[in-house]
PAMI-342167 format. One line per 5 residues: number of its first residue (from 1); for each residue x, y, z of C-alpha. Coordinates in nm, 3 decimals. Layout:
N
NUM> X/Y/Z ~ ...
END
This chain:
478
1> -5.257/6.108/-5.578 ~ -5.203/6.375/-5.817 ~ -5.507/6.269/-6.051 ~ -5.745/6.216/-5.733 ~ -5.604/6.601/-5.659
6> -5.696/6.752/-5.993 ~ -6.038/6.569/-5.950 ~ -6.091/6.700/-5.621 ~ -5.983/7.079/-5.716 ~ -6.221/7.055/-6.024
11> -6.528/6.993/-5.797 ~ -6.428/7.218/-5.577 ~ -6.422/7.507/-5.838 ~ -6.720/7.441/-5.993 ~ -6.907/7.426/-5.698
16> -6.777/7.790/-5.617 ~ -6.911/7.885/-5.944 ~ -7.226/7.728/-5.949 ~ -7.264/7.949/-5.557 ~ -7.172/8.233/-5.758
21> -7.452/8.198/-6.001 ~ -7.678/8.109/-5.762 ~ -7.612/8.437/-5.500 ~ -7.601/8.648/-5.847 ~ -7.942/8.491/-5.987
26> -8.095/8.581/-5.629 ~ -7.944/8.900/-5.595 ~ -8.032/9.055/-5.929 ~ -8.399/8.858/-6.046 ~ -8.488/8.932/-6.409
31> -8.416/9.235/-6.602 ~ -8.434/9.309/-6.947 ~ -8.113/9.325/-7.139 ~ -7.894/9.626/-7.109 ~ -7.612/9.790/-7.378
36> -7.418/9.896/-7.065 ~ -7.067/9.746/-7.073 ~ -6.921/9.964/-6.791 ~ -6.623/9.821/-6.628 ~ -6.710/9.612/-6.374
41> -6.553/9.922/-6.115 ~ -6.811/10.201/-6.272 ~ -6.979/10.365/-6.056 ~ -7.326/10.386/-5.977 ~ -7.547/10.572/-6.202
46> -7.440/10.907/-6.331 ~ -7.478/11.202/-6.083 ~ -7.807/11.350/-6.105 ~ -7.829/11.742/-6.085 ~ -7.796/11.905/-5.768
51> -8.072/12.069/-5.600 ~ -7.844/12.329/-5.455 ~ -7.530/12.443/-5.525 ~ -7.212/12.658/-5.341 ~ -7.114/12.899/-5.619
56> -6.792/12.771/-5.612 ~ -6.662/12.510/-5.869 ~ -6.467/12.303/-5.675 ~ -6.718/12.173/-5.476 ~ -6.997/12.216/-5.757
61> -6.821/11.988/-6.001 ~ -6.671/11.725/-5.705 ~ -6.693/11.437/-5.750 ~ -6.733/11.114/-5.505 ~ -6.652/10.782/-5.548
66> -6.543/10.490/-5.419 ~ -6.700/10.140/-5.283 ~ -6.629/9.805/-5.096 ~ -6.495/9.476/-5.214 ~ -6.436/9.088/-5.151
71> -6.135/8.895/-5.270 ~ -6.121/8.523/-5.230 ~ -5.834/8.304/-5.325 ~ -5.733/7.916/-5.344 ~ -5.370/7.840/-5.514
76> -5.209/7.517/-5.522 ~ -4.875/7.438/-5.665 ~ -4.674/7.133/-5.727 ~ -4.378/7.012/-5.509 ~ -4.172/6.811/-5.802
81> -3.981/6.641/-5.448 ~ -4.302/6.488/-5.313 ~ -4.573/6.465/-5.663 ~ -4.820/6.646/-5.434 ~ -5.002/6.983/-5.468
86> -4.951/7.252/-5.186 ~ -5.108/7.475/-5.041 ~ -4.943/7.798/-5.192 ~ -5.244/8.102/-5.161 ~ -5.537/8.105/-4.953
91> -5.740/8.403/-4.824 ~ -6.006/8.619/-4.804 ~ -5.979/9.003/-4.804 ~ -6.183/9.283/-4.784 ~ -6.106/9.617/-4.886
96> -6.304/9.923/-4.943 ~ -6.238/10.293/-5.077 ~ -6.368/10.677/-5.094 ~ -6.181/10.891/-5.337 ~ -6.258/11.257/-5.396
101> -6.235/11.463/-5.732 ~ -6.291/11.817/-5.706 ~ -6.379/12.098/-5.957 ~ -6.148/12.342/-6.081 ~ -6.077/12.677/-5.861
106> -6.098/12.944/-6.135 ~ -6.098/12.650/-6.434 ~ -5.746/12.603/-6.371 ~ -5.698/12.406/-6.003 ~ -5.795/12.148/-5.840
111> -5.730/11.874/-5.573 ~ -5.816/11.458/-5.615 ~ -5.780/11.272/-5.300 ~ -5.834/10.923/-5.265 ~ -5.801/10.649/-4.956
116> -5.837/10.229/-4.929 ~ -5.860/10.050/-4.626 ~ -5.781/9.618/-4.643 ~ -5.798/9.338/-4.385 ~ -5.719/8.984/-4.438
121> -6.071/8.774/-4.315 ~ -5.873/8.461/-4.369 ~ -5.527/8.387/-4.456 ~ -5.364/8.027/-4.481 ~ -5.102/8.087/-4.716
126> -4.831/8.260/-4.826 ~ -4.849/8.634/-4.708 ~ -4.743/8.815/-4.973 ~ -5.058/8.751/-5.203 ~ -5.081/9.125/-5.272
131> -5.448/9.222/-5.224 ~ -5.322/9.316/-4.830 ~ -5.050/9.478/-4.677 ~ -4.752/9.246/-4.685 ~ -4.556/9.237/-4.333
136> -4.262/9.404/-4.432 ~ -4.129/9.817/-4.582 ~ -4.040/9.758/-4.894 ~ -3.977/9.544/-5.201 ~ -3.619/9.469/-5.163
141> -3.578/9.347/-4.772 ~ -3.860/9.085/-4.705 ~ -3.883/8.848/-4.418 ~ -4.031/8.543/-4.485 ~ -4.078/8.439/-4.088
146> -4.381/8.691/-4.079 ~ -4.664/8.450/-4.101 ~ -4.939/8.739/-4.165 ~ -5.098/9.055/-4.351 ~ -5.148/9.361/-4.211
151> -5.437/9.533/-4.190 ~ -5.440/9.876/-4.242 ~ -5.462/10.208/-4.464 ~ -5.320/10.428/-4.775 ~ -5.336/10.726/-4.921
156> -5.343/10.636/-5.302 ~ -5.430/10.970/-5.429 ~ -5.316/11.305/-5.316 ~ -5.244/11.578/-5.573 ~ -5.290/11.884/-5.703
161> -5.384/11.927/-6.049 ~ -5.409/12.185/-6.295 ~ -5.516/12.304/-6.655 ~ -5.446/12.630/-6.848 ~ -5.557/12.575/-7.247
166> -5.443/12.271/-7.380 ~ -5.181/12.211/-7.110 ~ -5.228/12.058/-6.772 ~ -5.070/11.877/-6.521 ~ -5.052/11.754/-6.140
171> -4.837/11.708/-5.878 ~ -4.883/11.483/-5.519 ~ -4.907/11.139/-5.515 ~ -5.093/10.975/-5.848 ~ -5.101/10.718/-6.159
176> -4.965/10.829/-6.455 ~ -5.184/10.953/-6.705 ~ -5.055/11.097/-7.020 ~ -4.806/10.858/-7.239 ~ -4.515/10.751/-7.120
181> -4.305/10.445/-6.977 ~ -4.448/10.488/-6.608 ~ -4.735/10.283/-6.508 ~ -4.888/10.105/-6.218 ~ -4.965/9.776/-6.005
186> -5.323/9.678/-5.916 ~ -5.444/9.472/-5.674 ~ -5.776/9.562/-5.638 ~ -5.652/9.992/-5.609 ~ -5.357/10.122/-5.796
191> -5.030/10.157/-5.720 ~ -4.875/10.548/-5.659 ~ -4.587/10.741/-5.764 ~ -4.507/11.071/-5.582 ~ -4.365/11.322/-5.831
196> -4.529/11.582/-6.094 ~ -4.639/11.458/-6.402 ~ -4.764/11.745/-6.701 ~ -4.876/11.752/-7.081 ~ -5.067/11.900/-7.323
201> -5.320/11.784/-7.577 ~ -5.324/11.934/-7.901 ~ -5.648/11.747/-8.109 ~ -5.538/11.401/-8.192 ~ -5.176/11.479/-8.040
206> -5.125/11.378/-7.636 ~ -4.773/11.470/-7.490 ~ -4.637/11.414/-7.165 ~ -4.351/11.358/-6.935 ~ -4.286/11.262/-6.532
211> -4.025/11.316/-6.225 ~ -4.097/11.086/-5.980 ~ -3.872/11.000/-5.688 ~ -4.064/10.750/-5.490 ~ -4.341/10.477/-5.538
216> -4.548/10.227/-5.320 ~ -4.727/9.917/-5.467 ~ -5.086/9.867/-5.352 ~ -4.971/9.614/-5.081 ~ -4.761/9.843/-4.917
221> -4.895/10.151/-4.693 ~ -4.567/10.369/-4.747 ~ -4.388/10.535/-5.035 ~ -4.048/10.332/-5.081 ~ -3.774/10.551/-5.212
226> -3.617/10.379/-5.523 ~ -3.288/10.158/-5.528 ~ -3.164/9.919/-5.775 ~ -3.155/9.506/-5.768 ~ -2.909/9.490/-5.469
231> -3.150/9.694/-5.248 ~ -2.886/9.900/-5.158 ~ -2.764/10.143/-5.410 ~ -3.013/10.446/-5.373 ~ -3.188/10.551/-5.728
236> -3.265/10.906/-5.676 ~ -3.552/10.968/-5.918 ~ -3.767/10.805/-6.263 ~ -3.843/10.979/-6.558 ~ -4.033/10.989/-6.865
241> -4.178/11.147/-7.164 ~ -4.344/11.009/-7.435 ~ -4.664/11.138/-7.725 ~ -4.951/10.975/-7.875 ~ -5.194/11.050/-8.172
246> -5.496/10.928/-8.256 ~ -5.563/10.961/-8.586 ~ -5.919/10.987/-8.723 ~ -5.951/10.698/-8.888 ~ -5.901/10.523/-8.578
251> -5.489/10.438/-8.599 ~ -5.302/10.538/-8.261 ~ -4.917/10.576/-8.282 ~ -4.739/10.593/-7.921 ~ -4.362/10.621/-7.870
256> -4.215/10.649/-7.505 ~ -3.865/10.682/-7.362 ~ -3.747/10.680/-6.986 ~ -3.488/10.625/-6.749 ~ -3.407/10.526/-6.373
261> -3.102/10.750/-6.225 ~ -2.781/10.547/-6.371 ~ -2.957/10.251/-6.340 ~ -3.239/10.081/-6.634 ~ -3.347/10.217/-6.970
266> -3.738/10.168/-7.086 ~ -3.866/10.259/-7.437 ~ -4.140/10.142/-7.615 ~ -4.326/10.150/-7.968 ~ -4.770/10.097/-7.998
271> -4.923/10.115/-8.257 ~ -5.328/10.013/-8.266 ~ -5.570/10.052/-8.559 ~ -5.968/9.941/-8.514 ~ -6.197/9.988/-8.795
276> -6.552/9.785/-8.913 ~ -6.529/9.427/-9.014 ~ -6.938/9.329/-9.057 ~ -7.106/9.349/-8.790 ~ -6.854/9.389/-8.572
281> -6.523/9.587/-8.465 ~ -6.168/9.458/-8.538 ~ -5.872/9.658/-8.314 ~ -5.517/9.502/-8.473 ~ -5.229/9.578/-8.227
286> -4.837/9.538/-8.228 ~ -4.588/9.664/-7.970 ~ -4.232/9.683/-7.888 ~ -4.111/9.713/-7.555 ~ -3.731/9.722/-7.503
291> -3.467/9.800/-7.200 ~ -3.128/9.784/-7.109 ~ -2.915/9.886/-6.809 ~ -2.595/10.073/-6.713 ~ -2.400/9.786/-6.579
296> -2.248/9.596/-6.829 ~ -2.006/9.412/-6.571 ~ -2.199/9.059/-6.627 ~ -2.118/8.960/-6.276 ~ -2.292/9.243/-6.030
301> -2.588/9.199/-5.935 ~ -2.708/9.507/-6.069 ~ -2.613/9.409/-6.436 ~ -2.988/9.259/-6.539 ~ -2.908/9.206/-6.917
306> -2.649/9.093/-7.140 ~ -2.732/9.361/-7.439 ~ -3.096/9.485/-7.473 ~ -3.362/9.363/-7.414 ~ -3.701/9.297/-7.577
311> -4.062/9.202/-7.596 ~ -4.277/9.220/-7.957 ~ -4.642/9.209/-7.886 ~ -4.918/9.148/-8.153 ~ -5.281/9.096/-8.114
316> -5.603/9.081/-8.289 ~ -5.938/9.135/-8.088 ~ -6.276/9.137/-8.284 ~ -6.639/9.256/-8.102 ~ -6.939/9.101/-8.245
321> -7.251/9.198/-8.065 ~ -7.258/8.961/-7.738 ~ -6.901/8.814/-7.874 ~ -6.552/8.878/-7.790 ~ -6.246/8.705/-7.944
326> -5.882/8.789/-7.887 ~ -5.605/8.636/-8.038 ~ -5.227/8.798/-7.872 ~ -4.874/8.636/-7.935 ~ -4.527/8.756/-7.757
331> -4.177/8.704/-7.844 ~ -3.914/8.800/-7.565 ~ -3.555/8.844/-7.558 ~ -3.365/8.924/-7.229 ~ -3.001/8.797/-7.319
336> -2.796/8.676/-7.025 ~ -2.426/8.550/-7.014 ~ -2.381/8.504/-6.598 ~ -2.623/8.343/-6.336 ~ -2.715/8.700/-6.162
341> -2.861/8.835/-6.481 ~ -3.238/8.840/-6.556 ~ -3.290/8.606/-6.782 ~ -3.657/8.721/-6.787 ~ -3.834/9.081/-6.930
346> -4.002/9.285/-6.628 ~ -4.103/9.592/-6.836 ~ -4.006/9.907/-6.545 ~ -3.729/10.107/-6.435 ~ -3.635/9.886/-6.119
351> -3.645/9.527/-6.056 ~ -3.849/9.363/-5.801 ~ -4.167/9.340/-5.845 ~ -4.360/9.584/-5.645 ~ -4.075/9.849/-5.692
356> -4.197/10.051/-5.952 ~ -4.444/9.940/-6.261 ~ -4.415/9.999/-6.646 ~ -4.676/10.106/-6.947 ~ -4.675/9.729/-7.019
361> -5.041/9.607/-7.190 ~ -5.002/9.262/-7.225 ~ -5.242/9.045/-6.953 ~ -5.372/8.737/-6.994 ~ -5.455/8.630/-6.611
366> -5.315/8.322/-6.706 ~ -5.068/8.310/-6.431 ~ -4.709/8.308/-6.599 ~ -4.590/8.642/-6.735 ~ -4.504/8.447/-7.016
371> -4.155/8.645/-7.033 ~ -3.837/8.392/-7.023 ~ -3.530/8.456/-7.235 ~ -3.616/8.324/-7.641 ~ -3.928/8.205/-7.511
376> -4.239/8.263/-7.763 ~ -4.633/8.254/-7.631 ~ -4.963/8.285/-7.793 ~ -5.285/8.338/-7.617 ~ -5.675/8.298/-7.710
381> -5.951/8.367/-7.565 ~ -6.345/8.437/-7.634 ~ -6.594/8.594/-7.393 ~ -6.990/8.607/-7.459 ~ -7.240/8.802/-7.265
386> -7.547/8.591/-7.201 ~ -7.827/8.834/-7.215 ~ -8.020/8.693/-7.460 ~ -7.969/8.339/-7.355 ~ -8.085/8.391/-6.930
391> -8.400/8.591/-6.833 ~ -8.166/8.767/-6.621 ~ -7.905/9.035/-6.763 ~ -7.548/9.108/-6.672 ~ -7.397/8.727/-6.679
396> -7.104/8.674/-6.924 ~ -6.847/8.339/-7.000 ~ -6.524/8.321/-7.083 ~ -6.286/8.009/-7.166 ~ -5.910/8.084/-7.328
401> -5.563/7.890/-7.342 ~ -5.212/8.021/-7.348 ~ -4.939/7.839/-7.427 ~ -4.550/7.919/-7.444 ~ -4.240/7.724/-7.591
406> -3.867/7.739/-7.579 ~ -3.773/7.939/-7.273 ~ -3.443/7.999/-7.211 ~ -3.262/7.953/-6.794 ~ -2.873/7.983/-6.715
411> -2.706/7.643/-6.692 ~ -3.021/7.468/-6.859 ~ -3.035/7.230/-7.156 ~ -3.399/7.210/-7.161 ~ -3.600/7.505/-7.253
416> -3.926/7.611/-7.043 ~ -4.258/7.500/-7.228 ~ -4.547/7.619/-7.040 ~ -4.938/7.615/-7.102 ~ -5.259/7.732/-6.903
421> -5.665/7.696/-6.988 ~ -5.873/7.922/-6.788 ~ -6.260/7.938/-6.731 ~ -6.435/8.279/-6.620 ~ -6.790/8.346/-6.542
426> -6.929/8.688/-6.431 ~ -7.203/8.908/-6.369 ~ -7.278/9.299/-6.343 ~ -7.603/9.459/-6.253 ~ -7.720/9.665/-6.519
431> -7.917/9.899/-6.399 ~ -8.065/10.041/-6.076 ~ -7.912/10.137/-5.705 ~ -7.687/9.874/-5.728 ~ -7.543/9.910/-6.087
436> -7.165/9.816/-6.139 ~ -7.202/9.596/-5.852 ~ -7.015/9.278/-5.988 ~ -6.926/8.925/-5.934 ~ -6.673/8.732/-6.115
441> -6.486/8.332/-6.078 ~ -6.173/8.246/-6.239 ~ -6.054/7.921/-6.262 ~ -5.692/7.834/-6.404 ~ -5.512/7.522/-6.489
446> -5.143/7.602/-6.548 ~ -4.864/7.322/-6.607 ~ -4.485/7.395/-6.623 ~ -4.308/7.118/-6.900 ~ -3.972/7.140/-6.772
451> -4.066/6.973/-6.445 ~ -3.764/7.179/-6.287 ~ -3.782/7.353/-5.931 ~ -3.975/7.665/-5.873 ~ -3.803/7.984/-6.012
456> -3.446/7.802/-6.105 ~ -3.332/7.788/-6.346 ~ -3.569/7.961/-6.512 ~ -3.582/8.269/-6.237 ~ -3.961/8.398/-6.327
461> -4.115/8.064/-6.367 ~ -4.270/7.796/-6.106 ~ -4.451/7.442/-6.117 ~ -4.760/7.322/-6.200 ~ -5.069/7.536/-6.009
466> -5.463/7.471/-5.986 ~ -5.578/7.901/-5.897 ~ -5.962/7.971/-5.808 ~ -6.038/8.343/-5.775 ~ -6.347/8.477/-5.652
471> -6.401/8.887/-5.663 ~ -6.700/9.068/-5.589 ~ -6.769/9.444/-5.548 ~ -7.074/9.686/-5.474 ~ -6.899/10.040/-5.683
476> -7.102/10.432/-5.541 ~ -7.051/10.742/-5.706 ~ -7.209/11.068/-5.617
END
């Protein structure tokens, strides 16, 4: 049964990438080549000059942006009680955005708005596969008897921002920008903080700290005030600071610090140097991310480690004309001594997931964070545009593996082994009306080796899955 189901999931994703390919070869007919590796969320060509204009800044140097996408998922995961694959995500979702820059009053304010709209088209799964509005207020109360998304809208983007010299800084609801601990989710828009957030850039040097008291995931509609694991203890307010400099031969040194009210401690270390290698680029890369908390009882629920925690990143990623190889390794340690603890590394300054969001780079799309107690994980991966290979432009590959050993659970003699190959095709139109509009597939195999139940005892791990993800998305700017 299980061999006729990994047969049967197989064809099944690569017929939904040879559709891609075909829609995309239809869609774009040939072009020659293009240099243009925009994200795949650019915008549409730059903004040509105006033919009239107000005399006043802020509209004069607006900007508008935004555009509409598709999101298509299959997920199946094992049941270890019945050797069968599940249905665990399916669904199709559309969401679209308009965000709105403006000028600067005067050269020192200005105001950014932005708004997303999403609607499940189809939903046969589990309802809390994030690229909707999950049924429920917050991170820490779900209900699991809701047996939908909602559809609906969000304000992602509301602030007012400033600049005087080399100092600015903005206030509203935004995404961090400057260095620090504080960062966001994604789905397909960002996640939001609502706070002030200010620095100052001084040549190579970037400083910056944030307040924030609140913070809403992209799968929520609402700013959730902050509390800790128990979801009842209130956590008045984040904060952080941190600097950055780029030096001119191309090394970057980052240090951050920051703290939840009485609650978690976040602090991490980057450091990134690229230079020439041949042809090519080489960027070498380590980072240390560490936390701890303020409860050292072992037994509340609140206490998340025994000691603190940690996470050393290193990675190597080389550019070589149509060629991109990366080769990343992690190392975690989140020591636990009691069942309630951790036992995993979430890098942010609460716990659930969807509560708040750390400066954490690491992201393989591999589907396990890769993060249990002792457990080590390396990751490969190369990508190649196909330009000069197809008489049409904008198609890329990608194939990569990850693989991590020795995991650590509460109450468990085995330790987690995990491992995951993944398969990516994509294509961007390069020039035109429609360039930045994108397609991409991803296909992932992922096996769990400690054929144990799903998130026990290893508490941010689950069984084997087969995951198909289709995105597409038509970017405007004007």
């Amino acid at each position: 049964m299980i061999v006729f189901s990994e047969v049967s999931r197989f064809r099944t994703a690569r017929c939904g990438i040879a559709l891609v390919l075909w829609l995309c070869l239809i869609a774009s007919g040939a072009r020659a080549a293009s240099d243009d590796t925009a994200p795949a969320t650019a915008g549409a060509e730059e903004s040509k000059e105006r033919s009239f204009s107000t005399g006043t800044a802020f509209f004069d140097d607006a900007a508008l942006s935004g555009g509409v996408y598709y999101f298509q998922r299959y997920r199946d995961r094992l049941n270890i009680d019945t050797g069968r694959y599940e249905r665990n995500l399916q669904h199709a979702t559309v969401q679209g955005n308009v965000e709105f820059n403006s000028g600067f009053i005067g050269n020192v304010i200005g105001l950014d708005v932005g708004v997303f709209g999403s609607a499940d088209v189809m939903n046969h799964g589990a309802v809390d596969h994030e690229m909707s509005f999950v049924p429920w207020g917050d991170p820490w109360h779900p209900n699991w008897n809701k047996t939908s998304t909602e559809d609906g809208a969000s304000v992602y983007k509301a602030l007012l921002k400033a600049k005087v010299g080399n100092f600015w800084g903005k206030a509203g609801y935004f995404q961090p920008s400057g260095p620090g601990v504080l960062g966001v989710n994604w789905s397909i828009m960002p996640g939001t903080y609502r706070g002030v957030e200010a620095g100052a850039d001084f040549g190579g040097l970037s400083l910056a700290g944030a307040w924030v008291d609140g913070y809403k995931a992209p799968w929520y509609e609402n700013i959730n005030e902050f509390r800790r694991t128990d979801g009842e203890i209130r956590v008045s307010h984040l904060w952080s600071a941190g600097a950055r400099y780029t030096f001119e031969n191309g090394l970057m040194l980052e240090a951050a610090y920051g703290e939840s009210e009485n609650y978690l401690k976040n602090a991490h270390l980057k450091s990134e140097y690229g230079f020439g290698l041949g042809s090519g680029k080489l960027t070498l890369g380590y980072h240390l991310y560490l936390m701890d908390d303020s409860d050292d009882s072992d037994t509340n629920e609140n206490d998340m480690f025994s000691g603190i925690a940690s996470q050393h990143y290193a990675f190597a990623r080389y550019n070589l004309e149509a060629w991109t190889f990366k080769l990343e390794g992690t190392h975690t340690r989140a020591p636990f001594e009691s069942s309630n603890q951790r036992g995993y590394f979430a890098y942010r300054l609460t716990n659930p997931n969807g509560s708040s969001k750390g400066a954490y780079d690491p992201w393989w799309d591999a589907r396990s964070d890769w993060n249990a107690d002792n457990e080590t994980a390396f990751f490969a991966y190369v990508r190649r545009g196909l330009d000069d290979v197809l008489p049409v432009a904008g198609f890329s590959a990608g194939t990569g593996a990850a693989y991590g050993f020795d995991g650590r659970g509460y109450g468990a003699a085995e330790h987690l082994s995990e491992w995951g190959v993944l398969f990516d095709l994509g294509y961007e139109h390069p020039d035109g009306p429609l360039k930045g509009a994108f397609v991409k597939a991803h296909y992932l195999i992922y096996r769990n080796g400690s054929h144990k139940p799903d998130w026990e005892p290893y508490k941010n791990a689950f069984q084997d899955e087969y995951d198909f993800k289709l995105f597409m998305g038509i970017p405007f700017s004007l």
